[in-house]
N, C-alpha and C positions, 0 to 999 in steps of 0.2 A: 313209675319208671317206664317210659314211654320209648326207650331202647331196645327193650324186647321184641317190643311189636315191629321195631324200624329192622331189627336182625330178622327178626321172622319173613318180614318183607322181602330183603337181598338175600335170603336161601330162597324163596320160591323165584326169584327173577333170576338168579343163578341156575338155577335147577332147569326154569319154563326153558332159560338159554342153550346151559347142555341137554336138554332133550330132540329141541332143534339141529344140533350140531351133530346129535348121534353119539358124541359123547359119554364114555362110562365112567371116566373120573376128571374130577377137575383138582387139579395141582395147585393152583391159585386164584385168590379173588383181592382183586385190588379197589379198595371203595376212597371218594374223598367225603370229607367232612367239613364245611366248612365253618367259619368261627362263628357267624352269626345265623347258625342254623337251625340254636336249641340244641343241638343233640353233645353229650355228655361222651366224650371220645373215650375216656375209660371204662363207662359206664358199656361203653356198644361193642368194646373190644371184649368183657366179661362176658354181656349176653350172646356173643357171635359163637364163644364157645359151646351155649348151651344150645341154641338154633342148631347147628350142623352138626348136632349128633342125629343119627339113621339116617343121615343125608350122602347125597353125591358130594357138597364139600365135608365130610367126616374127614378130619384128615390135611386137608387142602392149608397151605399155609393163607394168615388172613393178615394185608395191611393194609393200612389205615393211614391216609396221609391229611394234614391238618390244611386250608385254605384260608391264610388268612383276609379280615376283611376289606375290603377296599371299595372308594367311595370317589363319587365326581358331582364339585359345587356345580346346580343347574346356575349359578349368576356367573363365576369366572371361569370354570369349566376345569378349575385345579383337580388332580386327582391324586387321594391322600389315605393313608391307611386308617380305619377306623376297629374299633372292637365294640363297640355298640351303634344303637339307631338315634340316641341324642346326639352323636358329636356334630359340633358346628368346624363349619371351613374354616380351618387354621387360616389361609390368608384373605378373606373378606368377612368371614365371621358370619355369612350367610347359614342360617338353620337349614337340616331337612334333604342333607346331600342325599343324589341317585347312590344306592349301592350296587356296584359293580362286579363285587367279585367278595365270595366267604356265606353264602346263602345255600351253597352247594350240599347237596347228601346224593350221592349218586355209583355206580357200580361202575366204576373205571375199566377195570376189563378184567377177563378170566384166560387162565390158563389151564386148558382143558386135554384130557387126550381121549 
């Protein structure tokens, strides 16, 4: 389970952040997920609990917003939702579209005081 390590990660770049800020609590962490990121959304909402315990977010409400994936054919230039890296262009049937959006894991922002 490769979640733990991804929550362990967004406590210390949460934390590196309110330390910057001068911040002594952070109220909220808002992260996205995207769909084709590998990461296991209920699996990272379970380990998130266990990462910020002794931490500045102990406490902090945590969501977690889903992205899903999206993709654009390099031949006609459609852009089409996708939930894996096989799907072919629904309208030219072209293999191997750009993915444009759903690859995301990133710490959307904090609400700190």
């Amino acid at each position: 389970m490769h979640e733990f390590s991804i929550a362990v990660n967004i406590v210390e770049i949460a934390t590196d952040y309110a330390g910057r800020e001068n911040a002594k609590v952070v109220k909220e962490i808002e992260i996205e997920v995207g769909e084709l990121s590998g990461v296991v959304v209920d699996a990272l909402e379970f380990c998130m609990e266990a990462a910020v315990k002794d931490s500045i977010l102990e406490g902090a409400e945590t969501s977690i917003s889903f992205v899903p994936g999206k993709a654009r054919c390099n031949a006609c230039s459609h852009e089409f939702e996708v939930h894996d890296f096989l799907t072919v262009c629904p309208s030219c049937n072209t293999p191997a579209p750009e993915v444009i959006e759903g690859r995301e894991l990133r710490v959307k922002s904090l609400l700190v005081e």
